[in-house]
N, CA, C and O atoms as a GROMACS GRO file, in nm:
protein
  352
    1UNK      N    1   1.128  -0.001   1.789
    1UNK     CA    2   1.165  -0.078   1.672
    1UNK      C    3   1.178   0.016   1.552
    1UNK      O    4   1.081   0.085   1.522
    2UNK      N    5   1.282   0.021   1.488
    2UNK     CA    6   1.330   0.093   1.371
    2UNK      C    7   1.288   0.044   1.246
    2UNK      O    8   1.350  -0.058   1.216
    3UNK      N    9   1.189   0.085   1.146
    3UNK     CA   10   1.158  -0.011   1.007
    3UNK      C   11   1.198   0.104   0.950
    3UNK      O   12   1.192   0.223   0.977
    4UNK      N   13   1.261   0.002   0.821
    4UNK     CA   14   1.325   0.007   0.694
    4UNK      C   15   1.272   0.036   0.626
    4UNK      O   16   1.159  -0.004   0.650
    5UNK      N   17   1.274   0.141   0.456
    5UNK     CA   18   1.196   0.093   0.398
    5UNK      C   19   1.273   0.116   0.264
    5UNK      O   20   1.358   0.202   0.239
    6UNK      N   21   1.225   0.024   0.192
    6UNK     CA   22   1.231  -0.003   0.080
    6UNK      C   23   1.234   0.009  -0.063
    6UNK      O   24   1.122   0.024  -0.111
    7UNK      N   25   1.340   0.007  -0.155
    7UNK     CA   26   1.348   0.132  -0.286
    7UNK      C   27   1.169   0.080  -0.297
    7UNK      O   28   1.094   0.169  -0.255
    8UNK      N   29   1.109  -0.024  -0.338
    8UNK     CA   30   0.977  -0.095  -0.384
    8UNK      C   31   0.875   0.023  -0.272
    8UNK      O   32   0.820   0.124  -0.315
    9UNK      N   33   0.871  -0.018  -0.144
    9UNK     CA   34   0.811   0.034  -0.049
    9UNK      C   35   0.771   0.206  -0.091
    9UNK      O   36   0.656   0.242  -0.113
   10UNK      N   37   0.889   0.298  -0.096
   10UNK     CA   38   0.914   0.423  -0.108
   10UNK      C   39   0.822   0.449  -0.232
   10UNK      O   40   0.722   0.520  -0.242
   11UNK      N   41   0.909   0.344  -0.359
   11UNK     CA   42   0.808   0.369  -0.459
   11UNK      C   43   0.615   0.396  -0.512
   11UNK      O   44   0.552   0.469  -0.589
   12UNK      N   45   0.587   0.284  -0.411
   12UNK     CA   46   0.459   0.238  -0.380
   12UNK      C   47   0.396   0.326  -0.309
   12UNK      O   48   0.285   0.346  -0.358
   13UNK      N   49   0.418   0.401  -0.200
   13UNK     CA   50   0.421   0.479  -0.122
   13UNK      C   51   0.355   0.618  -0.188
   13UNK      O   52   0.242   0.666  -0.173
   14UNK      N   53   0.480   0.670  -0.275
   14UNK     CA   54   0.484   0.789  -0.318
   14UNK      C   55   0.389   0.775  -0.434
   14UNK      O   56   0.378   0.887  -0.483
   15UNK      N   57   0.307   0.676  -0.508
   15UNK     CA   58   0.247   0.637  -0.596
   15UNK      C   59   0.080   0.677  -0.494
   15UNK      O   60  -0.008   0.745  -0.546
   16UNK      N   61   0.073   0.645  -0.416
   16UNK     CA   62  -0.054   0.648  -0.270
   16UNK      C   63  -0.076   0.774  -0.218
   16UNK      O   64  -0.166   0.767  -0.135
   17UNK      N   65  -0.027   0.904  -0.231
   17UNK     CA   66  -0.056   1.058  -0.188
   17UNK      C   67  -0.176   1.045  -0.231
   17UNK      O   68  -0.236   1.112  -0.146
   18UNK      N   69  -0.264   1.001  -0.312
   18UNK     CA   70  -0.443   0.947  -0.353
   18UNK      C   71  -0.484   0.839  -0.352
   18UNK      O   72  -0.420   0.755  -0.414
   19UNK      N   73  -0.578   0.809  -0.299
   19UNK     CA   74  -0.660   0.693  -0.267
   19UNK      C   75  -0.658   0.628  -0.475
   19UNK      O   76  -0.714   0.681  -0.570
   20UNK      N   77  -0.577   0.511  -0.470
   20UNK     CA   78  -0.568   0.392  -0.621
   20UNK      C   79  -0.628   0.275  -0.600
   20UNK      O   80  -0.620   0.198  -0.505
   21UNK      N   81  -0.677   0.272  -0.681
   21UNK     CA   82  -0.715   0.125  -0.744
   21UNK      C   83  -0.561   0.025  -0.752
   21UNK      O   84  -0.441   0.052  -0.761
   22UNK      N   85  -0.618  -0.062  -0.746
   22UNK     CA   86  -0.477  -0.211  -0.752
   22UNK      C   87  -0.419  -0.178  -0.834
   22UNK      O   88  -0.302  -0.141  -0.828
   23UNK      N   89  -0.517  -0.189  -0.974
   23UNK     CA   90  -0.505  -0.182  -1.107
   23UNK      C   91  -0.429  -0.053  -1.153
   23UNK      O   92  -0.327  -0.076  -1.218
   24UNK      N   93  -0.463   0.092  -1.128
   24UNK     CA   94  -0.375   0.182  -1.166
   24UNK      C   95  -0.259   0.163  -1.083
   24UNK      O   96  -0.156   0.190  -1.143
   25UNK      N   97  -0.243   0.125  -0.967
   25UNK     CA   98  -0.098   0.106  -0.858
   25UNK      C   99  -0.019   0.019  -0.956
   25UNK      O  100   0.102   0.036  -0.975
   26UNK      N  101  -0.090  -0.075  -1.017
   26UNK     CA  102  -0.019  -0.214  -1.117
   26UNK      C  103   0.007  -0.094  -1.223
   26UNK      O  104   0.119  -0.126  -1.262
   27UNK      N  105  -0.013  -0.021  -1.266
   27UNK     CA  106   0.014  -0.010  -1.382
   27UNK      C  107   0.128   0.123  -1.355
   27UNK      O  108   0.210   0.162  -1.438
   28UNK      N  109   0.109   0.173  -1.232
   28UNK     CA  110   0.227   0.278  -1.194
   28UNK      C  111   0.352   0.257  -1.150
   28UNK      O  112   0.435   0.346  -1.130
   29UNK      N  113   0.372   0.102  -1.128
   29UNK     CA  114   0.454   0.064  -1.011
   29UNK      C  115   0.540  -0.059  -1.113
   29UNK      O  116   0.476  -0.164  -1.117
   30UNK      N  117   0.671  -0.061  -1.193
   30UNK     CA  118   0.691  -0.118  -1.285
   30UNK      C  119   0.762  -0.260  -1.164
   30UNK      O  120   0.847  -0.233  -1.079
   31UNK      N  121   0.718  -0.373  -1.179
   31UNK     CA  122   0.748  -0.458  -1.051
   31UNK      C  123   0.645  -0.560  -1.071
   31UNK      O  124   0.528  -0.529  -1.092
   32UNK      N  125   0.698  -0.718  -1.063
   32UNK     CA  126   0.569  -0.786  -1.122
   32UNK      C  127   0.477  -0.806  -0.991
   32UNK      O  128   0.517  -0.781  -0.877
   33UNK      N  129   0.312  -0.865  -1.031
   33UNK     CA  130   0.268  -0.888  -0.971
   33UNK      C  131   0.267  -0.920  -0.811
   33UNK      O  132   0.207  -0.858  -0.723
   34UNK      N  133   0.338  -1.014  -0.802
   34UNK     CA  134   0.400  -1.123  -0.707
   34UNK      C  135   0.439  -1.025  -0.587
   34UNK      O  136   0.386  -1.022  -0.476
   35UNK      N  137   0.550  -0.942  -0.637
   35UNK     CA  138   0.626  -0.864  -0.576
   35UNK      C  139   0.547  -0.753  -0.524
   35UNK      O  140   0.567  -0.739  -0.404
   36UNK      N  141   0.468  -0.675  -0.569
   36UNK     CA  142   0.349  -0.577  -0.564
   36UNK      C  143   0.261  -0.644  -0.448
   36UNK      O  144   0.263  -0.590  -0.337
   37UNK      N  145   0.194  -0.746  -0.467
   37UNK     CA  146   0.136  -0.790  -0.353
   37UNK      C  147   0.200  -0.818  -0.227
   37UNK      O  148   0.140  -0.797  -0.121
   38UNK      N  149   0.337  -0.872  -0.229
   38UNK     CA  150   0.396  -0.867  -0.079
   38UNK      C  151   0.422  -0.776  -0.048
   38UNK      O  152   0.413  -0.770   0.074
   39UNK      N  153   0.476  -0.630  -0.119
   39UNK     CA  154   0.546  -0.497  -0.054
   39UNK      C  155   0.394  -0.453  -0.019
   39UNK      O  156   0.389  -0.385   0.083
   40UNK      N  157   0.282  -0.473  -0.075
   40UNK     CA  158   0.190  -0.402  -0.018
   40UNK      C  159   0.126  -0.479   0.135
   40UNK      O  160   0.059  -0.425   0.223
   41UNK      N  161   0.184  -0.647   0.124
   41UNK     CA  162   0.147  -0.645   0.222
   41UNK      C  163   0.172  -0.640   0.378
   41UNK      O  164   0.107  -0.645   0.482
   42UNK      N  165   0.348  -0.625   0.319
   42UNK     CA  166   0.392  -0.562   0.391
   42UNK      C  167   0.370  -0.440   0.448
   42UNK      O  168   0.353  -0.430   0.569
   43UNK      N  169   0.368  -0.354   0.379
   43UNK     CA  170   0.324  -0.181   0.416
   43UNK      C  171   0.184  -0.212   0.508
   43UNK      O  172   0.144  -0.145   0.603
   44UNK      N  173   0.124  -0.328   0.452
   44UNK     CA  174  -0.027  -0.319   0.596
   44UNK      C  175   0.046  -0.341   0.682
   44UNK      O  176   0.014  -0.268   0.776
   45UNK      N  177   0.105  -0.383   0.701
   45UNK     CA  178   0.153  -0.490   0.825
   45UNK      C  179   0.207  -0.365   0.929
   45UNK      O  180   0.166  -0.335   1.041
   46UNK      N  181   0.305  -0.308   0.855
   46UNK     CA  182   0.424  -0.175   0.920
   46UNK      C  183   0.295  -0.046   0.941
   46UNK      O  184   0.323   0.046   1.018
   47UNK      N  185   0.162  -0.045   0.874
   47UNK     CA  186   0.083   0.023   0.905
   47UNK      C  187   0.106   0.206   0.806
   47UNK      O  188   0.048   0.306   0.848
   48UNK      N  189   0.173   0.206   0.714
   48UNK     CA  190   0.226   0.270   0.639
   48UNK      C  191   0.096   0.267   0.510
   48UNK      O  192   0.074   0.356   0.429
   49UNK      N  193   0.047   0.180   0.519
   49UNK     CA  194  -0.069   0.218   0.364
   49UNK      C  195  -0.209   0.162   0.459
   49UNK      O  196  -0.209   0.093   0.561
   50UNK      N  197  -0.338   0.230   0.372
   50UNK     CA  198  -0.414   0.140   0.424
   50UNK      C  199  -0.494   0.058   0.334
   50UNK      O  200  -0.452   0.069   0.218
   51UNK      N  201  -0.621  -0.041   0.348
   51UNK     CA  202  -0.657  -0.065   0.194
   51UNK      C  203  -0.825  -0.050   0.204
   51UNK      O  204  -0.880  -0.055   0.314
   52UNK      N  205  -0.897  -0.034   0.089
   52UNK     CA  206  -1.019   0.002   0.093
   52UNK      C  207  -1.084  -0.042   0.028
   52UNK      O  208  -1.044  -0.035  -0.089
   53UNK      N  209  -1.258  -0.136   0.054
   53UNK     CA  210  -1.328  -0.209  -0.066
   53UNK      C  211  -1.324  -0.117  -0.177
   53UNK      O  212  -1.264  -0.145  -0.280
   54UNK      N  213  -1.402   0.018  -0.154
   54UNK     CA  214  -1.449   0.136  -0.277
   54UNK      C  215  -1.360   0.226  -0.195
   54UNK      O  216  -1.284   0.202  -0.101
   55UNK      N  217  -1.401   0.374  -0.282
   55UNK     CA  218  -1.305   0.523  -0.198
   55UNK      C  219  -1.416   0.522  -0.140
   55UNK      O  220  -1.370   0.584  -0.044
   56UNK      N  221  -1.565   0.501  -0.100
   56UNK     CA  222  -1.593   0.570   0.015
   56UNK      C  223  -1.605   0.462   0.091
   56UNK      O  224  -1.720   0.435   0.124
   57UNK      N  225  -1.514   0.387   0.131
   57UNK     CA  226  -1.558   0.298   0.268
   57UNK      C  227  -1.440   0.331   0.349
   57UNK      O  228  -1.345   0.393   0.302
   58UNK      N  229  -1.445   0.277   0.510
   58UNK     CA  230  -1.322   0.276   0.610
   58UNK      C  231  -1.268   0.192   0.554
   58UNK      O  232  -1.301   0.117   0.462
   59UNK      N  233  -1.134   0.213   0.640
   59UNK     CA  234  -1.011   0.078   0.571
   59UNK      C  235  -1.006   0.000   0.658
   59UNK      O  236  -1.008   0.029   0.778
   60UNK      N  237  -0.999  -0.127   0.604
   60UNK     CA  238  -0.978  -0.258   0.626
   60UNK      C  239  -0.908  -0.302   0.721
   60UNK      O  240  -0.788  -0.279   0.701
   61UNK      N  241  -0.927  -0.350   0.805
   61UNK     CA  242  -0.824  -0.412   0.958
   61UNK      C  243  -0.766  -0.510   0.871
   61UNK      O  244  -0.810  -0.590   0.788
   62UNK      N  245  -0.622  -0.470   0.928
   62UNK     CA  246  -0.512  -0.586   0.853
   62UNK      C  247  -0.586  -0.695   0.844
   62UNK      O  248  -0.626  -0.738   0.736
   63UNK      N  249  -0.614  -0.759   0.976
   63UNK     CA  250  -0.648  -0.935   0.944
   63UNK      C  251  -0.724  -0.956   0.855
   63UNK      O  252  -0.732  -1.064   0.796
   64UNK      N  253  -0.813  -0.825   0.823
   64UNK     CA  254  -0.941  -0.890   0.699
   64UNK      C  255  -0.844  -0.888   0.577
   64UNK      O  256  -0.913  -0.896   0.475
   65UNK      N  257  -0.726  -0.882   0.550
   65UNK     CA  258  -0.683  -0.844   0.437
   65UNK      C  259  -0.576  -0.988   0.382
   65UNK      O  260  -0.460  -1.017   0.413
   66UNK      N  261  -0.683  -1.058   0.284
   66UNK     CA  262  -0.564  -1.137   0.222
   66UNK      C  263  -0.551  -1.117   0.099
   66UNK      O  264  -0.649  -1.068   0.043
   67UNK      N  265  -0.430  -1.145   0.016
   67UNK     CA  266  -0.368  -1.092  -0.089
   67UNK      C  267  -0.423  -1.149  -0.188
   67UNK      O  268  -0.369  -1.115  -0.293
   68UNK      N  269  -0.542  -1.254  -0.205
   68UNK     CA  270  -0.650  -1.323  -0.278
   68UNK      C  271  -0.683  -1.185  -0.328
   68UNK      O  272  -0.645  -1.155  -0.442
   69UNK      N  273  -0.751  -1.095  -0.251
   69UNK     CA  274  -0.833  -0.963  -0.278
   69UNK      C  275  -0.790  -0.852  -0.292
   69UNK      O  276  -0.871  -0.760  -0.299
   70UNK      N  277  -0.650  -0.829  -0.301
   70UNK     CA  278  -0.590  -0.711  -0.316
   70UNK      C  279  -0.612  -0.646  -0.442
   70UNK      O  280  -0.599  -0.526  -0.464
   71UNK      N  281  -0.657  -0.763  -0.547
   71UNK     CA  282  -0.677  -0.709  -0.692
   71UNK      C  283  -0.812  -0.622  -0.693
   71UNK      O  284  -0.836  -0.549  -0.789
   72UNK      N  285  -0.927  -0.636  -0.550
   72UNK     CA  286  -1.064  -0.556  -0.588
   72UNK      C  287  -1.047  -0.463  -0.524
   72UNK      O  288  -1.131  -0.374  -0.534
   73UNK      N  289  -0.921  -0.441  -0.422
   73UNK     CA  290  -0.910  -0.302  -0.339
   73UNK      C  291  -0.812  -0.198  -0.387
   73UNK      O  292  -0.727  -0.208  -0.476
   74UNK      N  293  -0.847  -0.079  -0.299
   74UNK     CA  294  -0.806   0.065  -0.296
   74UNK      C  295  -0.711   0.086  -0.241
   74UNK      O  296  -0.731  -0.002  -0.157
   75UNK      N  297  -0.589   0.140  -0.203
   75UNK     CA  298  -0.500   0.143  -0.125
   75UNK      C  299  -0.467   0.310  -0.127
   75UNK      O  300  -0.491   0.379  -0.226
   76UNK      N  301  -0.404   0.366   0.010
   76UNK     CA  302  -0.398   0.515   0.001
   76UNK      C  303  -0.274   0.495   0.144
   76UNK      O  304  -0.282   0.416   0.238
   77UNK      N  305  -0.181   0.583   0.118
   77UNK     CA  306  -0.055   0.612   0.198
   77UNK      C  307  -0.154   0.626   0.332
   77UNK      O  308  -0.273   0.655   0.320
   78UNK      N  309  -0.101   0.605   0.442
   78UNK     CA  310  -0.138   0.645   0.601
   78UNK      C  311  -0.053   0.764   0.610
   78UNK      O  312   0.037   0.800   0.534
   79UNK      N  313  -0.109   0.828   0.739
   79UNK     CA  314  -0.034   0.943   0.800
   79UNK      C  315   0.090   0.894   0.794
   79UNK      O  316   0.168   0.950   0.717
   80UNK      N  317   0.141   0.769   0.879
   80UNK     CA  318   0.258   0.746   0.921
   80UNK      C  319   0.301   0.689   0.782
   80UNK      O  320   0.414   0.648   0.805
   81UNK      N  321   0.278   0.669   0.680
   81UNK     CA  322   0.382   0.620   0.588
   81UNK      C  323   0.390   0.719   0.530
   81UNK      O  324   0.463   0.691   0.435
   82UNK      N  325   0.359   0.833   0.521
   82UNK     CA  326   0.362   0.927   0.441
   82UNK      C  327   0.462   1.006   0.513
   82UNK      O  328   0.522   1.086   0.441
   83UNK      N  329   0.503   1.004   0.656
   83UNK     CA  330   0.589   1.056   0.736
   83UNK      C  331   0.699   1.037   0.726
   83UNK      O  332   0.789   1.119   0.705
   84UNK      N  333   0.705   0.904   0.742
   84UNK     CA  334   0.789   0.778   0.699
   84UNK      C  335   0.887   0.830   0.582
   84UNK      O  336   0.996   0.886   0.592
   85UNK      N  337   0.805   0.788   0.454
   85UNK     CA  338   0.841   0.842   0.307
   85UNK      C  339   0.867   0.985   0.284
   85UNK      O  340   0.903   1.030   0.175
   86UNK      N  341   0.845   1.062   0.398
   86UNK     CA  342   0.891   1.238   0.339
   86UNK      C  343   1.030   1.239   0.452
   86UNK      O  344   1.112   1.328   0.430
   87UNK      N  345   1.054   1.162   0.549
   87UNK     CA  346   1.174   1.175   0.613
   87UNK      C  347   1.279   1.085   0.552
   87UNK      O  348   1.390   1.108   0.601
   88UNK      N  349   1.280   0.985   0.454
   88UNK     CA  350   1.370   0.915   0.390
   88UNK      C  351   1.440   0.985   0.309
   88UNK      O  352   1.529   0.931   0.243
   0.00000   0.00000   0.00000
């Protein structure tokens, strides 16, 4: 299966080379709310970002992840989205 990705996606992406807060991602990523929460939750989904309670915990198995809580988590590019985003 071939995934796409996305001017939003790419953006978001290349914003994630360091483990962010929601809040600085919101404030790096000019794109409202709404939109921010589905491309990210998309990117869980495609396995391209991952997300994190604090920076020192493991990341979150997709299913624990609903977009209620995306505002208290961490998010940081994966191997593969970072692969992804340097071959686009």
């Amino acid at each position: 299966m071939i995934l796409f990705m996305t001017q939003e996606e790419f953006d978001i992406i290349d914003a994630l080379y360091f483990m962010t807060s929601y809040e600085q991602l919101a404030k790096d990523i000019s794109i409202k709310k709404s939109e921010l929460d589905e491309n990210l939750q998309e990117l869980i989904k495609k396995g391209w970002i991952n997300a994190f309670e604090h920076p020192d915990a493991l990341p979150l198995q997709p299913e624990e992840l609903k977009i209620e809580i995306f505002e208290k988590l961490y998010f940081l590019a994966s191997k593969k989205g970072l692969l992804e985003h340097n071959s686009r």
